[in-house]
Z-matrix of the N, CA and C atoms (Angstrom, degrees):
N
C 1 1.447
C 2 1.518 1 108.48
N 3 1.516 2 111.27 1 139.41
C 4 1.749 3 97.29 2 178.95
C 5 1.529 4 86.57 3 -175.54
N 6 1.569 5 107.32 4 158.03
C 7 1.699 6 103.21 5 171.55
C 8 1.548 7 125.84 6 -80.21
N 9 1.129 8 102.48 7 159.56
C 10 1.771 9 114.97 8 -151.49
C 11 1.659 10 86.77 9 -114.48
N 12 1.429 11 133.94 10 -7.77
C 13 1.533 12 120.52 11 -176.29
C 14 1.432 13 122.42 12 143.39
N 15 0.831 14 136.43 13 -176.37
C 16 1.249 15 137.17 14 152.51
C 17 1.218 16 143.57 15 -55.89
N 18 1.184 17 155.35 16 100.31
C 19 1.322 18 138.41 17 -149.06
C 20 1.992 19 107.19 18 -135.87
N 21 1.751 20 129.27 19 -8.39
C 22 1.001 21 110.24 20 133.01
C 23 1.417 22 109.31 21 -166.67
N 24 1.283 23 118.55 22 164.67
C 25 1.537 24 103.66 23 -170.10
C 26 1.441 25 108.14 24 -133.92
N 27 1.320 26 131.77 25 130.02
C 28 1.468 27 151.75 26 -177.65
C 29 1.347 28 121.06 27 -105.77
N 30 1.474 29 131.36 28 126.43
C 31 1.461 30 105.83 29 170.30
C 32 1.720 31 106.97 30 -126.90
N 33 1.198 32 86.83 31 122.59
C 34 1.736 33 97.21 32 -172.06
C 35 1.922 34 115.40 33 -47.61
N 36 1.123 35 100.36 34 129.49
C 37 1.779 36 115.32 35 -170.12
C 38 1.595 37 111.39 36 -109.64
N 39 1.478 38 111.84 37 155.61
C 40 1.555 39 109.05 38 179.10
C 41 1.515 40 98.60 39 -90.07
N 42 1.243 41 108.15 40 -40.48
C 43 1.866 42 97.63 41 -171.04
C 44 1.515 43 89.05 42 -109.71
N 45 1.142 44 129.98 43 120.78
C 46 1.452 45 129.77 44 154.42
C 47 1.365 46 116.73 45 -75.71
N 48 1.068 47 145.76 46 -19.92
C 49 1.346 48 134.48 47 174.34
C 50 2.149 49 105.51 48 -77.02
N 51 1.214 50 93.74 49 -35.91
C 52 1.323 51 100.46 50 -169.91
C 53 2.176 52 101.69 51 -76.85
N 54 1.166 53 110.87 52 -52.01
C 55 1.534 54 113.20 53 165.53
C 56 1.502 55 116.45 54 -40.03
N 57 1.548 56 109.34 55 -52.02
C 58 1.889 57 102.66 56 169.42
C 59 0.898 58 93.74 57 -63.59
N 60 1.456 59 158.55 58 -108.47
C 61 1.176 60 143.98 59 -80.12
C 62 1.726 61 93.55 60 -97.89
N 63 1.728 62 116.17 61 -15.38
C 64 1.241 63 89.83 62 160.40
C 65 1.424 64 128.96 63 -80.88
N 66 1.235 65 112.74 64 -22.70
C 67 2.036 66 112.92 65 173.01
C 68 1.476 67 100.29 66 -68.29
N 69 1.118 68 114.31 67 -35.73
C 70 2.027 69 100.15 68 -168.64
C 71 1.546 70 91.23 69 -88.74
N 72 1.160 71 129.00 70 -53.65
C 73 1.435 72 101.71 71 -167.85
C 74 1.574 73 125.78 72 -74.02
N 75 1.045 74 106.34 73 -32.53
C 76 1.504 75 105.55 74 165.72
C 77 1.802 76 128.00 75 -105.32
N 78 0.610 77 107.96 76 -22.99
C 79 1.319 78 131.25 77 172.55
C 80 2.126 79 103.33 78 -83.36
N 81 0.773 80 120.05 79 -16.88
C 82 1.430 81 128.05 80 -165.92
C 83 1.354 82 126.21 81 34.05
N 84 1.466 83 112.03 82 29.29
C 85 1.808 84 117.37 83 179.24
C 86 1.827 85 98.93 84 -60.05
N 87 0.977 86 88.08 85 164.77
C 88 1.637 87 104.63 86 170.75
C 89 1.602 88 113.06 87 -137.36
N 90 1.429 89 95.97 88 117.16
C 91 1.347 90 112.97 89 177.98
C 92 1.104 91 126.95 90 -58.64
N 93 1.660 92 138.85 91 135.09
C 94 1.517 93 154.38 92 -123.91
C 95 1.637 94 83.18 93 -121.10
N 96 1.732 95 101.00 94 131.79
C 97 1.271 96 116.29 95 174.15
C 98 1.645 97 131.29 96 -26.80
N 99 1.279 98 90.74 97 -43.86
C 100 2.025 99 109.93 98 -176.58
C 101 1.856 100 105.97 99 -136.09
N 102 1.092 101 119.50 100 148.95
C 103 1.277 102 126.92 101 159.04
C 104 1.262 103 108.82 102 -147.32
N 105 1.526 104 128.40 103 173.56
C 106 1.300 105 126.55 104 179.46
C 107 1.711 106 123.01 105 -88.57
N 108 0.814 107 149.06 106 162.57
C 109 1.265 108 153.15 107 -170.03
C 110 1.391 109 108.42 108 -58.46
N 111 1.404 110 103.83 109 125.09
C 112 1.955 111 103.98 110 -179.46
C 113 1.478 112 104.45 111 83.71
N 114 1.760 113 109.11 112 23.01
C 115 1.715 114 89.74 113 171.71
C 116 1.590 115 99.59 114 -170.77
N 117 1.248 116 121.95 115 137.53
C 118 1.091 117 157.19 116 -145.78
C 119 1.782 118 100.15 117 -100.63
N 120 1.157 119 136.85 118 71.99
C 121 1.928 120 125.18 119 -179.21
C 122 1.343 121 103.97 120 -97.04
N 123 1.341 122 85.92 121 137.03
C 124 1.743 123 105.15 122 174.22
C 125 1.718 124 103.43 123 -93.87
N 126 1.158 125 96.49 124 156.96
C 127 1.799 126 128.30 125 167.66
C 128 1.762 127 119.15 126 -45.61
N 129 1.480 128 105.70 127 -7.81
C 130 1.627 129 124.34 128 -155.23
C 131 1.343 130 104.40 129 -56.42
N 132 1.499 131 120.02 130 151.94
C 133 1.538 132 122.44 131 166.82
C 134 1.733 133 88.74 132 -146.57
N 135 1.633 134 75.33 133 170.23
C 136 1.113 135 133.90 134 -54.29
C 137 1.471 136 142.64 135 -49.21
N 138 1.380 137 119.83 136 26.03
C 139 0.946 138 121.89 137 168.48
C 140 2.226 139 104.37 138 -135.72
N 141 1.275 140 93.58 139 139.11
C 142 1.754 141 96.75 140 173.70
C 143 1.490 142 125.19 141 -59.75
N 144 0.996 143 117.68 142 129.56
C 145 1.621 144 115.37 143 168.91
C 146 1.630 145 117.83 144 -128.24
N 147 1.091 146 92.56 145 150.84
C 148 1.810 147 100.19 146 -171.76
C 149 1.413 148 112.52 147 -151.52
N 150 1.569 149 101.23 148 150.74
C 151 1.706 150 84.55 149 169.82
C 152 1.382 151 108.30 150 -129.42
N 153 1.540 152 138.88 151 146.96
C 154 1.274 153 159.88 152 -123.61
C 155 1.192 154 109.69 153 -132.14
N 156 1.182 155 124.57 154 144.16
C 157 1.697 156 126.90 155 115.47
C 158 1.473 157 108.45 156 -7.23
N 159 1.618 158 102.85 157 158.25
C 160 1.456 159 120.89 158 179.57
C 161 1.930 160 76.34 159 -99.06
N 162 1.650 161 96.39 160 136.46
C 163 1.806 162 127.11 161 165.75
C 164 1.915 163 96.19 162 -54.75
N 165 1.100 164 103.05 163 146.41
C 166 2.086 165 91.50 164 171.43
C 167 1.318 166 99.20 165 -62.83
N 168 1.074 167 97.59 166 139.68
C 169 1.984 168 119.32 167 160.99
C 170 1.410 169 110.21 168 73.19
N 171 1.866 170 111.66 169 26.11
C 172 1.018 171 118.71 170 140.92
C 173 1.788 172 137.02 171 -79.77
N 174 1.514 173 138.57 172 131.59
C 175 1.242 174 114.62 173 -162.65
C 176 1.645 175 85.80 174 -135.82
N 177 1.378 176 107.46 175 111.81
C 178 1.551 177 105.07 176 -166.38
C 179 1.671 178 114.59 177 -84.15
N 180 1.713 179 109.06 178 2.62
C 181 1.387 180 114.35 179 156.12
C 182 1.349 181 119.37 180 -119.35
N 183 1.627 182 98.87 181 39.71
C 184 1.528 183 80.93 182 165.04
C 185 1.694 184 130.02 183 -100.26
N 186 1.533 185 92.61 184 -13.96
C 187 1.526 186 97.13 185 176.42
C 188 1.311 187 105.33 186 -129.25
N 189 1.398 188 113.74 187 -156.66
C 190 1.281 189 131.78 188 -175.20
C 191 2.172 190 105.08 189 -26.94
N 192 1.291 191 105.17 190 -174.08
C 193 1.105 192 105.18 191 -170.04
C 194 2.567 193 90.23 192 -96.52
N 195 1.640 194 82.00 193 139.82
C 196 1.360 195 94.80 194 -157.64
C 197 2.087 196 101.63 195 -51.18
N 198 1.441 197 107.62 196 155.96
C 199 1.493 198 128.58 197 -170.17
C 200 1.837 199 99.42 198 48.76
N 201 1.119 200 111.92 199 26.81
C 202 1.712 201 99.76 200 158.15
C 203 1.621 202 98.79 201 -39.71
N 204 1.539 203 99.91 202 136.53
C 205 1.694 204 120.69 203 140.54
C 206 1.764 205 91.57 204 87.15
N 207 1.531 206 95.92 205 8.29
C 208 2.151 207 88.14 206 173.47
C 209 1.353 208 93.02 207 -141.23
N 210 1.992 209 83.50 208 132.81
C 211 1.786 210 102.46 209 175.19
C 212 1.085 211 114.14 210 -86.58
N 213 1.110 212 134.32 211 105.88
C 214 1.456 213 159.17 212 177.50
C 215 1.699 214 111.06 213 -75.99
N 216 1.091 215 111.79 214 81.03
C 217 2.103 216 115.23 215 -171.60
C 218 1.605 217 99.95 216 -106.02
N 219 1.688 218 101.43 217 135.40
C 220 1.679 219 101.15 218 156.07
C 221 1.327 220 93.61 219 -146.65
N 222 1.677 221 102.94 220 149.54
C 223 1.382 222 134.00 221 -171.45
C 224 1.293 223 88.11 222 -80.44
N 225 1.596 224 108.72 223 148.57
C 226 1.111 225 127.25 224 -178.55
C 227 1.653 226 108.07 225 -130.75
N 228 1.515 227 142.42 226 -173.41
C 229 0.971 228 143.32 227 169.16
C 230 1.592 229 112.55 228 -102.59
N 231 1.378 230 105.12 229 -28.75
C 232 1.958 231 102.79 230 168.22
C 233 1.535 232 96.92 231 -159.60
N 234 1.331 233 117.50 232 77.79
C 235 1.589 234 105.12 233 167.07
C 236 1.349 235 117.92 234 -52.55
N 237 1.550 236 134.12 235 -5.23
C 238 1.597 237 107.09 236 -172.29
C 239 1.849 238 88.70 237 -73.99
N 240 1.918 239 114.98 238 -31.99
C 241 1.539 240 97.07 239 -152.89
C 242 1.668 241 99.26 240 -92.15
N 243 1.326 242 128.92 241 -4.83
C 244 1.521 243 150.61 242 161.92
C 245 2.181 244 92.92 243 -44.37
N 246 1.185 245 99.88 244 -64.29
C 247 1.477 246 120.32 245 -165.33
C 248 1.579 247 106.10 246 -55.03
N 249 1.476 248 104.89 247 -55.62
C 250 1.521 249 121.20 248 177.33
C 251 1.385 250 115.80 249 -37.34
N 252 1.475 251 99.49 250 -64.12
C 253 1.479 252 121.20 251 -175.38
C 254 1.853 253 110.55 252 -69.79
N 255 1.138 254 102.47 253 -25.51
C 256 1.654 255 86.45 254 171.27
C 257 1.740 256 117.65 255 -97.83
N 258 1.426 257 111.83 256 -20.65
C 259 1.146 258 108.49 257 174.25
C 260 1.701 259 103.69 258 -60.20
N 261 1.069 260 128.43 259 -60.54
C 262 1.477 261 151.58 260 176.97
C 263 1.540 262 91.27 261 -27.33
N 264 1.596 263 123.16 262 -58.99
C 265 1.488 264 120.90 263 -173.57
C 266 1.313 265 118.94 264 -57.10
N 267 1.695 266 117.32 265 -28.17
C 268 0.809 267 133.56 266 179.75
C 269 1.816 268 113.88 267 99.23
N 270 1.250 269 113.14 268 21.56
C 271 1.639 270 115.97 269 170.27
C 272 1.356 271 99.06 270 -82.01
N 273 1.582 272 106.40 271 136.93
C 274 1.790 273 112.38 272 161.21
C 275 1.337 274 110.61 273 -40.41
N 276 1.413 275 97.07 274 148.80
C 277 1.181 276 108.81 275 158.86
C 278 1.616 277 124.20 276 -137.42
N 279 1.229 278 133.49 277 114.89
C 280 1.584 279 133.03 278 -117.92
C 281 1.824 280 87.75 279 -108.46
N 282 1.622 281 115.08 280 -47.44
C 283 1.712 282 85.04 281 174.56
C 284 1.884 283 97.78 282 -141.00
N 285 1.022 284 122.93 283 124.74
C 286 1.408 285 148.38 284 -179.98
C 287 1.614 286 97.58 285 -30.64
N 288 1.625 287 106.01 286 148.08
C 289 1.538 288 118.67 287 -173.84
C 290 1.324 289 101.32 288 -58.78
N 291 1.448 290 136.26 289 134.24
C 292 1.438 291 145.01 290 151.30
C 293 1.318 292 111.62 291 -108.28
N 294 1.430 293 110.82 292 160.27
C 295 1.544 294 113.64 293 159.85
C 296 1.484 295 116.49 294 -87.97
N 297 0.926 296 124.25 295 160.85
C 298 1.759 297 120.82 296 -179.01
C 299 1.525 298 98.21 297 166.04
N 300 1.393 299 106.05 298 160.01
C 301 1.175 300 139.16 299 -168.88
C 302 2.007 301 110.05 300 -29.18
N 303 1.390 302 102.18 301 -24.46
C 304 1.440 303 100.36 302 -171.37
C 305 2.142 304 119.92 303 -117.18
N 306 2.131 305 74.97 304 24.14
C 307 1.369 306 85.96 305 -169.49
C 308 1.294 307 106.74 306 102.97
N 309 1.805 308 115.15 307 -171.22
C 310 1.310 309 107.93 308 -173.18
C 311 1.929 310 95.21 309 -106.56
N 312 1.240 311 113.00 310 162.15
C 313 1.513 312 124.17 311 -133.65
C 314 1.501 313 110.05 312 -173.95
N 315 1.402 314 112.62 313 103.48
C 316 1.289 315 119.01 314 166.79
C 317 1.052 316 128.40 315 -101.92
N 318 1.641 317 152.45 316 -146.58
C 319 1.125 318 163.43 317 142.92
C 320 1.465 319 139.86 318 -136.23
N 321 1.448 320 115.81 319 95.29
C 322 1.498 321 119.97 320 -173.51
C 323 1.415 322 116.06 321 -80.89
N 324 1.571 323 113.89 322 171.35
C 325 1.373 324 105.47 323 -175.36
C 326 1.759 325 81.52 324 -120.08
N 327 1.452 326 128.54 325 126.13
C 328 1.519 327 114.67 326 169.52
C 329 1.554 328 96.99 327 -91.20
N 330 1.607 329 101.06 328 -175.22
C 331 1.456 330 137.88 329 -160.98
C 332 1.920 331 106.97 330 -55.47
N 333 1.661 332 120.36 331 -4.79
C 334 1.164 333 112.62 332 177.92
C 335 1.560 334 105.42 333 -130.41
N 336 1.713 335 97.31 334 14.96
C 337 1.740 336 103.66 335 178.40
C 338 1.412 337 111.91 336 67.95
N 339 1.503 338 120.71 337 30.88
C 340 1.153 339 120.60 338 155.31
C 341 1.171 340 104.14 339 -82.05
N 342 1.673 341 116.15 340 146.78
C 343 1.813 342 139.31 341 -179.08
C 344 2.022 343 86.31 342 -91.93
N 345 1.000 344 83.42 343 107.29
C 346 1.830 345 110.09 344 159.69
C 347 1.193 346 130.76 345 -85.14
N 348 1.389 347 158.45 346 67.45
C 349 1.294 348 133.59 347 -173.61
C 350 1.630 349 114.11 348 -98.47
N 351 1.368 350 98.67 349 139.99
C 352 1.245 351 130.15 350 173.91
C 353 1.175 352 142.76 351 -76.56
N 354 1.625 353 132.81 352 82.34
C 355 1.395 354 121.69 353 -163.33
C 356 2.084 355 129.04 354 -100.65
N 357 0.815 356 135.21 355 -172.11
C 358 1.455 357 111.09 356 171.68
C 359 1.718 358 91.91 357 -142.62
N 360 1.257 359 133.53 358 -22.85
C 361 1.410 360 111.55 359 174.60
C 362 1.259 361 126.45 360 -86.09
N 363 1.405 362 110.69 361 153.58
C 364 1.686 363 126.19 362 -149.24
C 365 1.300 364 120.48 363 -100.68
C-alpha cells in the first residue's frame, strides 16, 4: 500500500466568500457543481482545487506568511495577458513574467498571501 499522487488540493482561507471571488473573478476558475460545506471547489483538471475554512486549531496569522516553503503552480492559457490584467487590478505580484522551461510564468501573491505561480505551457 503507498500513495499513487495527488488527487486534490485546498488551501485554507480567512474570508471564504472573499478567496472565491478572488480565483473566479480574477483568476477566472470556475466553480465545481457541489463541494462540501466550508469550501469553495473549482472546475480544475486534472486535479481539483478549492479553498476552505481554516481546519480547528488552525490560526492563519499566527506564523510565517500562510503555505511558506510550498510551490503552489496553475496552468493558465496566456499568463503574460493573465499577469497584465492583474497587475492593472492592482494584486501583488511577487516575481515578474519570465520565460523558462514551463513557458512564460509569473508569481502572484492572492488575498491570504499565498505565493501563486502561474504557468502557460502544456
Amino acid at each position: 500500500m503507498s500513495v499513487i499522487g495527488f488527487d486534490f488540493v485546498a488551501l485554507q482561507v480567512r474570508d471564504l466568500d472573499c478567496a472565491a471571488a478572488f480565483y473566479t473573478d480574477r483568476l477566472g476558475l470556475v466553480r465545481a457543481p457541489a463541494g462540501p460545506p466550508g469550501a469553495v471547489v473549482f472546475a480544475t483538471e486534472p486535479i481539483p482545487f478549492a479553498v476552505r475554512e481554516p481546519l480547528p486549531g488552525v490560526d492563519l496569522d499566527a506564523g510565517p506568511r500562510p503555505g511558506n516553503g510550498v510551490a503552489l503552480w496553475l496552468r493558465a492559457t496566456d499568463s503574460q495577458r493573465l499577469h497584465d490584467d492583474l497587475a492593472a487590478a492592482g494584486v501583488p505580484i511577487a516575481a515578474p513574467p519570465v520565460d523558462g522551461p514551463f513557458g512564460r510564468t509569473f508569481t502572484l501573491v492572492d488575498e491570504d498571501g499565498y505565493l501563486v505561480t502561474v504557468h502557460d505551457a502544456g
